[in-house]
C-alpha positions as CSV (number, residue, x, y, z in Angstrom):
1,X,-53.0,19.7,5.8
2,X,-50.7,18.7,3.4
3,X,-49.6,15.0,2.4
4,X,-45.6,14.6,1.3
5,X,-45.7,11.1,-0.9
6,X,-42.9,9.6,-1.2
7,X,-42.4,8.1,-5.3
8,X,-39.2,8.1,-5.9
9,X,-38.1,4.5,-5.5
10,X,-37.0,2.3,-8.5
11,X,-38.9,-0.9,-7.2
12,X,-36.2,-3.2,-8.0
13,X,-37.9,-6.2,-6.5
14,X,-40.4,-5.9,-8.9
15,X,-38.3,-6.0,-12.4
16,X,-38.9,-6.1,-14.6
17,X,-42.2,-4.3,-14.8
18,X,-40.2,-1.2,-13.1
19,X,-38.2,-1.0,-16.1
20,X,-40.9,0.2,-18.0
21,X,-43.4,1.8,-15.2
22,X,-43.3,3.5,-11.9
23,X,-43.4,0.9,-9.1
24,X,-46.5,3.3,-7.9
25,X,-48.2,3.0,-11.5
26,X,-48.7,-0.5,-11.2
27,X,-52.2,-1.8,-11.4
28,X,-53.9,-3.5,-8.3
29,X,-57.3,-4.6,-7.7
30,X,-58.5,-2.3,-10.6
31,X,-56.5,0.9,-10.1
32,X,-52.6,2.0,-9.7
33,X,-51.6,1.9,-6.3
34,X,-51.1,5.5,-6.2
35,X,-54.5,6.3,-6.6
36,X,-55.6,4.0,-4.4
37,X,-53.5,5.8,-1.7
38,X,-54.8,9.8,-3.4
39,X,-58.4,8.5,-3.2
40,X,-57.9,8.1,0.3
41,X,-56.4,11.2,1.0
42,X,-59.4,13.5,-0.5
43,X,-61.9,11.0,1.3
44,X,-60.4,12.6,3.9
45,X,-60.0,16.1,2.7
46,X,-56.7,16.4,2.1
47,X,-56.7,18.1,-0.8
48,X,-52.5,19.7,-1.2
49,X,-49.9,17.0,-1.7
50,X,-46.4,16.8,-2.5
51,X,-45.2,13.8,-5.1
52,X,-41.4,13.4,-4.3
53,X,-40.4,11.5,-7.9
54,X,-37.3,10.0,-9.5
55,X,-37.3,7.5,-11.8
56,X,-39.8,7.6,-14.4
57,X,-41.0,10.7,-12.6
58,X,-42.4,12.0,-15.9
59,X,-45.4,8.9,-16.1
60,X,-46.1,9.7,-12.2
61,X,-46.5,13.6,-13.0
62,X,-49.0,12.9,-15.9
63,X,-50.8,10.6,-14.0
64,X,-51.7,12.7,-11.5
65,X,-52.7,15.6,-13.2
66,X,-54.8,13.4,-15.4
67,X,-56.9,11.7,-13.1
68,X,-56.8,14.1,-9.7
69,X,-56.9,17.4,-11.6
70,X,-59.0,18.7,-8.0
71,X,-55.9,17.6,-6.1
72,X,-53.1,21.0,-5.7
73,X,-50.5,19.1,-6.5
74,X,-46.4,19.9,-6.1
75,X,-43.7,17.8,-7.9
76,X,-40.0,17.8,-6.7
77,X,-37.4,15.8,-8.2
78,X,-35.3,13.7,-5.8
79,X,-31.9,13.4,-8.2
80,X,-30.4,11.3,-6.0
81,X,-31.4,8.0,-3.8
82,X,-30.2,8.9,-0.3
83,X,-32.6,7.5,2.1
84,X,-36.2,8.2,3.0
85,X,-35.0,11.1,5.4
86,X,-33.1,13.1,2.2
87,X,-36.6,12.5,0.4
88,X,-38.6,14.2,2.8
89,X,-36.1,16.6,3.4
90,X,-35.8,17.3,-0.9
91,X,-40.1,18.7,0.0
92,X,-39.1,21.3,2.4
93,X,-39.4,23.7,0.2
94,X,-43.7,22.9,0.1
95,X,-43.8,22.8,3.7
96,X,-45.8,25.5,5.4
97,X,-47.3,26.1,8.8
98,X,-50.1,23.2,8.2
99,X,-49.8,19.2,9.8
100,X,-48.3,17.1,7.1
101,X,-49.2,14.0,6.4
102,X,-46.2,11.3,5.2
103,X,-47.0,7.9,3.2
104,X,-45.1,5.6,1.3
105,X,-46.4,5.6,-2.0
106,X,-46.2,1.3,-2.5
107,X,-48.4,1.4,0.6
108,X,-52.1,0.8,0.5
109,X,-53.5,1.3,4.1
110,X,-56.6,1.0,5.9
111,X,-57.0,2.9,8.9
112,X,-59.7,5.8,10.0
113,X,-57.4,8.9,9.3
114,X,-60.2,11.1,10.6
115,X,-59.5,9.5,13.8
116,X,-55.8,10.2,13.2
117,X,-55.9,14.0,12.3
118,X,-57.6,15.1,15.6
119,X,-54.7,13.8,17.5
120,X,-53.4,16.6,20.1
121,X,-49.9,15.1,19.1
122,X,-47.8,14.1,16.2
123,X,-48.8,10.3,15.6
124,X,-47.1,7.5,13.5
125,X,-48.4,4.7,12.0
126,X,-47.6,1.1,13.6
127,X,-48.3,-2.3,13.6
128,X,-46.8,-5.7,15.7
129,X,-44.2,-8.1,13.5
130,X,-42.8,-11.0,14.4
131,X,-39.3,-9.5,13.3
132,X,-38.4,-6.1,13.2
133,X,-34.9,-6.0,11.8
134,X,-36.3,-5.1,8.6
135,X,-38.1,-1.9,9.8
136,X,-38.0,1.2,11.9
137,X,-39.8,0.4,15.7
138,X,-40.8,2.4,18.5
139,X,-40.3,1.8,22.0
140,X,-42.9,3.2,23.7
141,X,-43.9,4.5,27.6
142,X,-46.6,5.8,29.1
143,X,-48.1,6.1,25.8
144,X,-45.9,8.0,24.4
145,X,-42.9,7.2,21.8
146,X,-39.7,7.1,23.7
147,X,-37.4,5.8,21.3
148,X,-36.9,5.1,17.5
149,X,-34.4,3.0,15.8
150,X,-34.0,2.0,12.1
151,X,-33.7,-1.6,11.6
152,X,-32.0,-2.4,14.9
153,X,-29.3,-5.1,14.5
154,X,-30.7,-6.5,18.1
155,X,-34.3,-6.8,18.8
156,X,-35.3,-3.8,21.1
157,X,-39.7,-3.8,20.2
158,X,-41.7,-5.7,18.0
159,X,-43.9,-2.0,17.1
160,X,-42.9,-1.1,13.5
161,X,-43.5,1.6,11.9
162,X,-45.4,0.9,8.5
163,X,-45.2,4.4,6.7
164,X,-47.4,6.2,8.3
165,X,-46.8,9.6,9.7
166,X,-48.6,12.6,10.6
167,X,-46.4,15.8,11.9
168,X,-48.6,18.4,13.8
169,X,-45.5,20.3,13.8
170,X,-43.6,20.6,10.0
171,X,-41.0,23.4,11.1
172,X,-39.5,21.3,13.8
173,X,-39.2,18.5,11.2
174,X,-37.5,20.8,8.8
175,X,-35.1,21.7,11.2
176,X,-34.3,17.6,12.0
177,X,-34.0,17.2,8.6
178,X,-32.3,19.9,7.7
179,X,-29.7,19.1,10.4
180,X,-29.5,15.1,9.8
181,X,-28.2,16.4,6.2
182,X,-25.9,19.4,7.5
183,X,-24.4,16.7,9.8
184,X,-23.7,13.9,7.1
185,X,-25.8,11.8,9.9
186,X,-26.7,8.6,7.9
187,X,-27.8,5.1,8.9
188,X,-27.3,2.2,7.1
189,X,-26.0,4.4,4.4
190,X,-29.0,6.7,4.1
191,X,-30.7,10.1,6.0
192,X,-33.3,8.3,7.7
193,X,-36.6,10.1,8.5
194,X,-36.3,7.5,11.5
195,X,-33.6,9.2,12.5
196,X,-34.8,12.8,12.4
197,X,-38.2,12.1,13.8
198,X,-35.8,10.4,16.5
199,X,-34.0,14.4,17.2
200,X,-37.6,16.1,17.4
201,X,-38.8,13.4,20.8
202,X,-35.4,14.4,22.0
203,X,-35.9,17.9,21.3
204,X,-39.7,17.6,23.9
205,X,-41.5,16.6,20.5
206,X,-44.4,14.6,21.9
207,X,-45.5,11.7,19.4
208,X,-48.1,8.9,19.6
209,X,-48.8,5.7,18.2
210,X,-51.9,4.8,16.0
211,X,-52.6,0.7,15.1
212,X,-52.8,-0.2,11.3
213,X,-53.6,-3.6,11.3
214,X,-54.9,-2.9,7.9
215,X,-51.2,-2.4,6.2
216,X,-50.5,-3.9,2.6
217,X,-46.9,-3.3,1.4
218,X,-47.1,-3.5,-2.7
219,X,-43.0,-3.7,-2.9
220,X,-42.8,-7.3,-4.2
221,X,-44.6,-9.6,-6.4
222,X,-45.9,-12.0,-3.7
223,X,-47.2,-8.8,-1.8
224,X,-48.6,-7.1,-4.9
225,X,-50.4,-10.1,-5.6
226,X,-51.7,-10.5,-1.8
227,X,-52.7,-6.8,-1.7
228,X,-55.0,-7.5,-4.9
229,X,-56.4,-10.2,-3.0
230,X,-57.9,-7.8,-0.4
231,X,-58.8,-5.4,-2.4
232,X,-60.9,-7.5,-3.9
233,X,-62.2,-8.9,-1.3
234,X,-63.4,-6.0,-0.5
235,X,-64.5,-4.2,-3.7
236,X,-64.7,-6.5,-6.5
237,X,-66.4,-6.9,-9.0
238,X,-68.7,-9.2,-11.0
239,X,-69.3,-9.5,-14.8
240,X,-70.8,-11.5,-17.3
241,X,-69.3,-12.8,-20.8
242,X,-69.9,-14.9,-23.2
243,X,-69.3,-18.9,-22.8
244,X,-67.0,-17.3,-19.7
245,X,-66.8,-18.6,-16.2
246,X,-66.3,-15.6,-13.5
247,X,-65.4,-16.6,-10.0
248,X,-65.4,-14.0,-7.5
249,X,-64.1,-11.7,-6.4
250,X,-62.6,-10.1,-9.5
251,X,-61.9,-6.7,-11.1
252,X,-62.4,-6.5,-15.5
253,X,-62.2,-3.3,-16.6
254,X,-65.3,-1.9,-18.9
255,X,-63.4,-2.2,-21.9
256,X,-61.5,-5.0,-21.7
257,X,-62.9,-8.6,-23.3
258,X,-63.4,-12.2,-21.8
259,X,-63.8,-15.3,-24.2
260,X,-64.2,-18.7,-23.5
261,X,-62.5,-19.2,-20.7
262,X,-62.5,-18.8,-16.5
263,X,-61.5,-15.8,-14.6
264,X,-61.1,-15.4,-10.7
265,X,-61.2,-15.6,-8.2
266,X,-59.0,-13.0,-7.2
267,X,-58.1,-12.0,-10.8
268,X,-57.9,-7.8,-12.0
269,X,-57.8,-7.3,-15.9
270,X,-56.7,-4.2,-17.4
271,X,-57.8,-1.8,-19.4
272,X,-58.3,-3.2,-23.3
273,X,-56.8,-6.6,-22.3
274,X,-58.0,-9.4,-24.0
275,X,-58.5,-12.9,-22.8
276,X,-59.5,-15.8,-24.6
277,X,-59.7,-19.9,-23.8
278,X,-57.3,-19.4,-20.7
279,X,-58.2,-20.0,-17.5
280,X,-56.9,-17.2,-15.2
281,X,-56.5,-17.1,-11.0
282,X,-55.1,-14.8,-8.2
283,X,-53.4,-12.8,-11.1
284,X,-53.2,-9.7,-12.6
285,X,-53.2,-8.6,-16.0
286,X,-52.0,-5.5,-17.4
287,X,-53.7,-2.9,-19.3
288,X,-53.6,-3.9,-23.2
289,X,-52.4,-7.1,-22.7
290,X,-53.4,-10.4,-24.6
291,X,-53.4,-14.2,-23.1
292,X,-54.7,-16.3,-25.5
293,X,-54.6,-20.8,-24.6
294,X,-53.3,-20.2,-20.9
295,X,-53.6,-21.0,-17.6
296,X,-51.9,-18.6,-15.4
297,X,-52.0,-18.3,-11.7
298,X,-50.2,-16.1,-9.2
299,X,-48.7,-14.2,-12.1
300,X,-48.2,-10.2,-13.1
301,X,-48.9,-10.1,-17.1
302,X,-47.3,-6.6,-18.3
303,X,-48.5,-3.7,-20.0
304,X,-49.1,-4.8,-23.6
305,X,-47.6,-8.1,-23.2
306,X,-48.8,-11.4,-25.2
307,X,-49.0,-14.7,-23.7
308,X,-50.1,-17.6,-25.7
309,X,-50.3,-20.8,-24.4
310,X,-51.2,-24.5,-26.0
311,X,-53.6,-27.4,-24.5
312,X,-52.6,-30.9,-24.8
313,X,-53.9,-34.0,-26.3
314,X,-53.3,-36.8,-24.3
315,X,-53.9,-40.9,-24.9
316,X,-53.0,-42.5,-21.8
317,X,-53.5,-46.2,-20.5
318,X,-53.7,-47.1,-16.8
319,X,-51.8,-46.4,-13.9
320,X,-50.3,-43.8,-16.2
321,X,-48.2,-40.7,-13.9
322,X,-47.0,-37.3,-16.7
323,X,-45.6,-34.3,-15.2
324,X,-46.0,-31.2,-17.4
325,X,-43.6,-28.8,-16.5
């Protein structure tokens, strides 16, 4: 099996860290998000992948090979930002006769894949939302998928797809694809992969559902921050340093430094950052980064970045109201 990952995106909602580094590079609960998602994978024995890249592409190739150098890895350069369908359509070229397995690479999942890969039939991921405009959704019969639509103007399922798809058959997809492109057939704009996996049920494809209740979309700050929270919760970590408080769960990397002051819960520090006096919660702090004097909560600290911060000194009498802002 081979998995096609999706890396091309520019993360705009999350500027201006993206200016600098890969949406996908970004560090949560201890570890980029992409290798959160490639750890999966060869947990699973999926050991071929494709990394469709574009901005940046350069970091996310390096990356890769460093720290996966077991995984047999293709890179193919998406030049231009056409939809999620002209993505998966720019990997053709790696497909062979094997199931492939697409994911979004800002998408940290949990969900028994070995469950997922003996399916009979192609199967995508889903999961119920309260309002699917902003997503693809199925509309399902007899257990089977019926019908897919891309961000439907009027409500037609609450079943979204999440990101999640696994193809028992990759030469009927390359045909779809190749045809949505031949045919100029775009939606909003874009080749949709909605769109093409649409053609193949039309075409007697049969595809199935599988629940992910366990989906965690990385694509804005809020969710970034969320998505550390579980991961946490799940895997953190504890330490001890000197005149330090540490509240749990929390990632520190082994060579990053704590003075003086109270991490977590919820907290991840990067690699050689340095915290001192501050007082740090439901954050993340970037590899190499310094917060010195600060309290900080629900906040993204950059790569390398300095923060410094001052206490106050306060005299008040009674009945006294100060707003610090």
């Amino acid at each position: 099996m081979r998995a096609i990952i999706p890396v091309a995106g520019f993360g705009s909602r999350l500027k201006p860290h993206t200016f600098t580094i890969p949406k996908v590079l970004l560090n949560v609960g201890g570890k980029p998000i992409l290798g959160h998602i490639i750890e999966s994978l060869l947990d699973q024995k999926v050991n071929r992948a494709t990394f469709i890249y574009g901005h940046l592409g350069e970091m996310i190739i390096e990356f890769v090979k460093k720290n996966y150098p077991s995984l047999d890895a293709e890179f193919i350069q998406q030049k231009e930002l056409l939809g999620l369908g002209h993505a998966i359509y720019t990997a053709i070229p790696s497909f062979d006769n094997e199931e492939i397995f697409i994911i979004l690479g800002d998408t940290i999942f949990d969900v028994d894949l070995k469950k997922v890969f003996s399916s009979e039939e192609s199967s995508l991921g889903v999961k119920y939302v309260e309002d699917p405009s902003r997503f693809g959704v199925a509309v399902l019969e007899k257990g089977l998928i019926k019908k897919l639509v891309e961000k439907p103007a009027k409500p037609i399922s609450n079943i979204a797809l999440v990101g999640l798809y696994y193809i028992k058959n990759p030469d009927t997809l390359k045909k779809s694809l190749e045809l949505l492109v031949k045919d100029d057939r775009k939606t909003r704009g874009e080749y949709q992969l909605t769109d093409a996996l649409q053609m193949m049920i039309e075409w007697g494809e049969k595809m199935t559902t599988f629940n992910v209740e366990g989906w965690y979309d990385c694509g804005k700050p809020e969710t970034l921050l969320a998505t550390n929270e579980y991961l946490l919760s799940k895997r953190g970590t504890h330490k001890v340093f000197p005149n330090s408080v540490v509240i749990p769960p929390v990632f520190v990397a082994e060579n990053a430094r704590v003075f003086n002051s109270v991490i977590g819960p919820y907290t991840t520090i990067g690699e050689k950052a340095e915290v001192n006096s501050s007082i740090i919660q439901n954050s993340i702090i970037g590899d190499g980064a310094s917060v010195h004097t600060a309290l900080l909560d629900k906040s993204i600290i950059g790569n390398n970045s300095v923060i410094k911060g001052s206490y106050k000194k306060l005299n008040t009498g009674d009945s006294s109201e100060i707003d610090f802002y």
